[in-house]
Backbone bond lengths (Angstrom), bond angles and torsions (degrees), N, CA, C in turn:
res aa  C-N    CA-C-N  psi(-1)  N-CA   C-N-CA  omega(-1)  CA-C   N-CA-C  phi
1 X - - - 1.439 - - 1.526 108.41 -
2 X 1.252 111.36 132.35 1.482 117.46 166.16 1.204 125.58 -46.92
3 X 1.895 124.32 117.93 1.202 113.81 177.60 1.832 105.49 -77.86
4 X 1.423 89.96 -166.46 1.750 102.05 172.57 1.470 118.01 -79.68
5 X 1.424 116.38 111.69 1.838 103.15 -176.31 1.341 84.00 103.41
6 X 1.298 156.66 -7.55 1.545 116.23 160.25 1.294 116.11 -88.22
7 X 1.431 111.67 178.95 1.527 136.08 -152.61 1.846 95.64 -62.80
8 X 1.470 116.91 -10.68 1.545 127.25 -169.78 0.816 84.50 -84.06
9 X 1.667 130.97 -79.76 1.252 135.64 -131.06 1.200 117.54 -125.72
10 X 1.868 123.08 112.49 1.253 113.37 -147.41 1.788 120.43 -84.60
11 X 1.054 119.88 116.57 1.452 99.73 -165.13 1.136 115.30 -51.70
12 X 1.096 129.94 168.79 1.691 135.19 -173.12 1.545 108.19 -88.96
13 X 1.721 98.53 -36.74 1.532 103.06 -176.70 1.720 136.97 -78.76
14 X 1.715 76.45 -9.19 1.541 98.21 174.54 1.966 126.86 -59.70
15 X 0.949 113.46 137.37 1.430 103.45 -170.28 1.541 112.29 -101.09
16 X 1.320 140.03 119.05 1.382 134.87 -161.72 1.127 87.21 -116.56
17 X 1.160 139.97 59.49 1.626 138.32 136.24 1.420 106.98 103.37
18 X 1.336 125.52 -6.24 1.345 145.48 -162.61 1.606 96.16 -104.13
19 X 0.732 144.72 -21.87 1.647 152.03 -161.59 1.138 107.84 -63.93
20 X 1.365 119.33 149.83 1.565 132.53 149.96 1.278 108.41 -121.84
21 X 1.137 129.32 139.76 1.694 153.53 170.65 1.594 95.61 -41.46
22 X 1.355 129.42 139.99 1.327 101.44 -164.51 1.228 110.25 -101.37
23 X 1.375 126.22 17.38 1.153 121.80 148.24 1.795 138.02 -57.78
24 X 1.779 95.88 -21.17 1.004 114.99 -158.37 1.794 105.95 -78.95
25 X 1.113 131.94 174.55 1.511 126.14 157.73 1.723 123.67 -143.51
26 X 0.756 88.42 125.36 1.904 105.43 -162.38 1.299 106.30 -24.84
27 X 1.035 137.66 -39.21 1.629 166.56 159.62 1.619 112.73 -43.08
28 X 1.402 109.01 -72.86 1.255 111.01 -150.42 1.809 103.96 -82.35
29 X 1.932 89.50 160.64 1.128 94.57 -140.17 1.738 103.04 -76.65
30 X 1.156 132.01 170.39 1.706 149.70 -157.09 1.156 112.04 -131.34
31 X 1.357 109.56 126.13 1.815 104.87 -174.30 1.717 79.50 -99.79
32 X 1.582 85.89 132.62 1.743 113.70 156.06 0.977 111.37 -95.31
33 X 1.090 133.99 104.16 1.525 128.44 166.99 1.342 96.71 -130.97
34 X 1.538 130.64 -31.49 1.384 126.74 172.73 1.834 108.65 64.54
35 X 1.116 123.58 69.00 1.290 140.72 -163.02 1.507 127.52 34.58
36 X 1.527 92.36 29.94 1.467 105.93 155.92 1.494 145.46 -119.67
37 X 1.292 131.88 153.16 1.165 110.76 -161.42 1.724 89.26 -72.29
38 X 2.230 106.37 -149.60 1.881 106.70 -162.91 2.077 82.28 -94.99
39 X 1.293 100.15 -16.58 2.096 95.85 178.42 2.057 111.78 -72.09
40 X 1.377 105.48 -17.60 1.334 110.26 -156.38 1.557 127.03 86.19
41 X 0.991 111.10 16.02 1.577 118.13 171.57 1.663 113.82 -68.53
42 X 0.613 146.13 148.35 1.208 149.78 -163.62 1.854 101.16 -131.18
43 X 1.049 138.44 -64.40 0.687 167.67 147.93 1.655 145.22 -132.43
44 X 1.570 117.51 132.27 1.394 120.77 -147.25 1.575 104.24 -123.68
45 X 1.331 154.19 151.42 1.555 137.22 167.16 1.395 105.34 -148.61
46 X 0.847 134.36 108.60 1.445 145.00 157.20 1.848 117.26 -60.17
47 X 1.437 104.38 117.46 1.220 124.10 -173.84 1.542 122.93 -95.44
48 X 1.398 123.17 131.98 1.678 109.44 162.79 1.641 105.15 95.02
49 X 1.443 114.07 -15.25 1.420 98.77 176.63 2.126 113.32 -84.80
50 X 1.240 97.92 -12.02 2.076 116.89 -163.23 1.550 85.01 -149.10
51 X 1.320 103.00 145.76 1.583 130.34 144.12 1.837 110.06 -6.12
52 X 1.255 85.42 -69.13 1.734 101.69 -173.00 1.602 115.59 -82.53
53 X 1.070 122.82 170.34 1.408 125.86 136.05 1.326 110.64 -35.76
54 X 1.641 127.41 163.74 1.087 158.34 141.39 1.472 116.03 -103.75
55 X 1.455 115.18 131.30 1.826 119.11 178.88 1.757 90.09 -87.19
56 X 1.345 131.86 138.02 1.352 148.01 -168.70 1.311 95.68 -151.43
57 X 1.410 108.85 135.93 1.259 128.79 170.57 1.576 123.50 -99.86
58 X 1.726 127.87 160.98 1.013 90.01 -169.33 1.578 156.23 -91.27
59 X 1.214 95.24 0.22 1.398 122.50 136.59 1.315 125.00 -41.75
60 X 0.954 145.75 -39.52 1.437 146.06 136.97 1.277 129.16 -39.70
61 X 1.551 114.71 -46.58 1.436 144.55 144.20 1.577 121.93 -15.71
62 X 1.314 84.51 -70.25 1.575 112.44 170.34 1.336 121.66 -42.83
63 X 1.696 110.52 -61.94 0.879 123.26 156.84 1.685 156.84 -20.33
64 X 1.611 78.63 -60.30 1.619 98.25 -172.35 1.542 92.01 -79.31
65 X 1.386 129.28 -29.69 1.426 149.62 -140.79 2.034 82.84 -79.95
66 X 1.055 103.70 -48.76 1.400 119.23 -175.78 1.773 122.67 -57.55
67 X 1.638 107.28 -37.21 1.851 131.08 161.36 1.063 125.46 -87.70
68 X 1.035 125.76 -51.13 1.466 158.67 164.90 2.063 85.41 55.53
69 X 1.480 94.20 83.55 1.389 111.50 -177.08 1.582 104.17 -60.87
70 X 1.240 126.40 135.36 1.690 135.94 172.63 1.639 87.59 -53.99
71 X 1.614 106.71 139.24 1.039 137.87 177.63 1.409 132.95 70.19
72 X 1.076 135.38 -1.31 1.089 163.59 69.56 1.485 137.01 3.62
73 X 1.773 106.96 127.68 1.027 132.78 -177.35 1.672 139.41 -145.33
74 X 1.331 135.73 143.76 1.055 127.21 170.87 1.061 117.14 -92.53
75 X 1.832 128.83 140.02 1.562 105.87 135.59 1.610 119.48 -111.29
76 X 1.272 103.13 -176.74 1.962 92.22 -156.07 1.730 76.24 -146.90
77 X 1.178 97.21 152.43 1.443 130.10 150.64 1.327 131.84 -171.02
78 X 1.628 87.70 116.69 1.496 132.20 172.76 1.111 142.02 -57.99
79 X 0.877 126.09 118.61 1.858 115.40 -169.03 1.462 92.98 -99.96
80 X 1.673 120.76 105.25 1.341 142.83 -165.10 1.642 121.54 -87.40
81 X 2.282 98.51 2.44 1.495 107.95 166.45 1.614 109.62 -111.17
82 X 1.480 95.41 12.40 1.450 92.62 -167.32 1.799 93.79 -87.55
83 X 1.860 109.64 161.11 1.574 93.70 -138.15 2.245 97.61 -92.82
84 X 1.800 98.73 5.59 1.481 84.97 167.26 1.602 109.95 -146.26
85 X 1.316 98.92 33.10 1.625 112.24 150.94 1.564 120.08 -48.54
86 X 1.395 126.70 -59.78 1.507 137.53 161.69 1.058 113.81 -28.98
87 X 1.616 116.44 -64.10 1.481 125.63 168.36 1.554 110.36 -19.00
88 X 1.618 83.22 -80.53 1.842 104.02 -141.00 1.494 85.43 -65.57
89 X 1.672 135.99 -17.86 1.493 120.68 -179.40 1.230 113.62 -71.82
90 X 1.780 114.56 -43.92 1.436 111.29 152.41 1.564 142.21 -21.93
91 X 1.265 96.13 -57.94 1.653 113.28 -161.06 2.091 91.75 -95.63
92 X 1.358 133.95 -8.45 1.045 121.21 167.13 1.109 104.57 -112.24
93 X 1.109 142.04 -76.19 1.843 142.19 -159.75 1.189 124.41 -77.76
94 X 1.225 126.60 142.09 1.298 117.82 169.56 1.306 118.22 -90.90
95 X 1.553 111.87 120.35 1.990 115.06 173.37 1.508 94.69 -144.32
96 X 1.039 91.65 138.48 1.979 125.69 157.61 1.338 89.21 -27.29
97 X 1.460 90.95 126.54 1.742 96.73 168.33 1.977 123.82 -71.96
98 X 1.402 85.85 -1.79 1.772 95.93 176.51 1.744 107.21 -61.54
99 X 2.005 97.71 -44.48 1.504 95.21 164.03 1.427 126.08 -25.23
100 X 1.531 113.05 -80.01 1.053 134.00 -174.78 1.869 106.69 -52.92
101 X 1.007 112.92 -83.94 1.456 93.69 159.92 1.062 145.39 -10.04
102 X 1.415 122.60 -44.35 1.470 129.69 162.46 1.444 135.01 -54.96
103 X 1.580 81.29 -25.10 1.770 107.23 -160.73 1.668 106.36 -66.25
104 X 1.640 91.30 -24.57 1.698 121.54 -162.94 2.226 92.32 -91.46
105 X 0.887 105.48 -42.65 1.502 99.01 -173.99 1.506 113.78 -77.06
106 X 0.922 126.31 -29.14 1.785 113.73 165.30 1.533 84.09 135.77
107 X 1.074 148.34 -25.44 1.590 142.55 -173.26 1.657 98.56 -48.19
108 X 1.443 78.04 127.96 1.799 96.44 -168.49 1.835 99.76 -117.03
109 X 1.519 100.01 28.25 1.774 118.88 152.60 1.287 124.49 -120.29
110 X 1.552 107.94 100.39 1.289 109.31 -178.09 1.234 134.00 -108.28
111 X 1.457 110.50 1.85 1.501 131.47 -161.61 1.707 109.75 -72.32
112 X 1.109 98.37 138.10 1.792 86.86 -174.58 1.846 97.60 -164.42
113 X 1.291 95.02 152.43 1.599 103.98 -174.81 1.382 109.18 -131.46
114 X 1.546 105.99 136.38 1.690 118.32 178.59 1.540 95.54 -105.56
115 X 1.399 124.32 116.97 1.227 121.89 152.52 1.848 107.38 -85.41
């Protein structure tokens, strides 16, 4: 006789791709950000203050972006389709508006450094 969970008998509890975590509820609402923060940061690290890196958020980002303490540095990565990444690069960093421009022509080189 078929136990519970074999290939016979389908468990009930089993999840076929249809599942929610059961905390979750079919309804409620889901942050998309898809490993980004709501600025598009993806990830942020602050350099030169410790031994190591520092993990910085982007608000922190922002921040430091604002002192930009001697010896010391950020690097950032942005997810540049996320829909207010542009923004928040705008309204924090300073780059050549050719940057931004580019972003608009299909150039799939975006890497760029502020010393």
């Amino acid at each position: 006789m078929p136990q519970r969970g074999d290939a016979a008998t389908p468990d009930p509890n089993r999840c076929l791709g249809t599942c929610h975590p059961p905390s979750a509820a079919v309804n409620q609402k889901t942050d998309l950000h898809y490993g980004a923060d709501r600025s598009g940061v993806v990830w942020a690290f602050l350099f030169g203050r410790q031994a190591q890196a520092i993990a910085i958020d982007s608000q922190q980002a922002a921040e430091w972006l604002v002192q930009r303490p001697p010896g010391e540095f950020v690097w950032l990565h942005v997810n540049l389709s996320h829909a207010t990444a542009e923004k928040w690069l705008r309204e924090h960093v300073s780059i050549a508006e050719e940057f931004h421009e580019a972003l608009h022509d299909g150039s799939r080189s975006t890497r760029i450094e502020l010393a």
